[in-house]
C-alpha positions as CSV (number, residue, x, y, z in Angstrom):
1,X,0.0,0.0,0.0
2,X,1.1,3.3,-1.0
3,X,2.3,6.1,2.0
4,X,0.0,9.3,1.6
5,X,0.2,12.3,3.5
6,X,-2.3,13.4,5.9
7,X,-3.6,16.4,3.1
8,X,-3.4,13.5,0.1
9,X,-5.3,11.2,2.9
10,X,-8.2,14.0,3.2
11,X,-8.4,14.5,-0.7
12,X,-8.9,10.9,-1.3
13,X,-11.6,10.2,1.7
14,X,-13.5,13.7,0.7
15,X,-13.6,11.7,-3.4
16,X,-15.0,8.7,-1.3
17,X,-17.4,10.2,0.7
18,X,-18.4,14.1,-0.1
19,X,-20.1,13.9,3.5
20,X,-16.8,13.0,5.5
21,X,-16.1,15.2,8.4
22,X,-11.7,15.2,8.3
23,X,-10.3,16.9,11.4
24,X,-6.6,17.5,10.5
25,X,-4.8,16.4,14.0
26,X,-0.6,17.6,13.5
27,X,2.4,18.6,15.2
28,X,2.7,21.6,12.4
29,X,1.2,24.9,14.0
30,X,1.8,26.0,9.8
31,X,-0.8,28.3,8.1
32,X,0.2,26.9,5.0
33,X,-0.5,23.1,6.1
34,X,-3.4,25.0,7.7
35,X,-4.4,26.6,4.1
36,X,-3.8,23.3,2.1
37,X,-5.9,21.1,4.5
38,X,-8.8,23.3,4.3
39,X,-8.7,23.4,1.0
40,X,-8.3,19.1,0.8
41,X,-11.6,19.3,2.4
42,X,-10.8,19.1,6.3
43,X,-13.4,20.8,8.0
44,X,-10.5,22.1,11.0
45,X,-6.8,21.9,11.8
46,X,-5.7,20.9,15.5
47,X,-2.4,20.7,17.1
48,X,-1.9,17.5,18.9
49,X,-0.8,19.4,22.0
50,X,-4.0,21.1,22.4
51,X,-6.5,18.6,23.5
52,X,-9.5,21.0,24.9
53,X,-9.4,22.3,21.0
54,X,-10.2,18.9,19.9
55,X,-12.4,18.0,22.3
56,X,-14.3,21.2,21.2
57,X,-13.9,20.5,17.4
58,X,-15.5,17.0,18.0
59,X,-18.7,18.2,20.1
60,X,-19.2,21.3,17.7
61,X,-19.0,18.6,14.5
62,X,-21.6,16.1,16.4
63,X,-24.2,18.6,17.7
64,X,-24.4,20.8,14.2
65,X,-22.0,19.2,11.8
66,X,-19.8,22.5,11.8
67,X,-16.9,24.2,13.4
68,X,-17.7,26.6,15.2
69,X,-14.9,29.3,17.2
């Protein structure tokens, strides 16, 4: 099996499944990675050392199906 990157990854579930909710989880605080995810179709970008953030992304995504700030 092929090695994607986590933006490649995103690209190819959102072609599978248009409804897919990606939340990009990294170690890269990069608004370019930021940018280029977004654009792959992730719905929001979290740092891996932020928790509470992705605790909040995850409960805004299952009571509305959005990110909210």
């Amino acid at each position: 099996m092929n090695q994607v990157d986590g933006i490649q990854a995103t690209k190819q579930i959102k072609t599978a499944d248009h409804a897919a909710k990606i939340i990009m989880l990294t170690d890269y605080d990069d608004d370019a990675l930021r940018q280029a995810a977004m654009r792959a179709g992730a719905c929001a970008y979290a740092l891996k050392d932020n928790l509470l953030d992705l605790v909040r992304l995850i409960d805004s995504l299952q009571q509305d199906g959005r990110v909210t700030d």
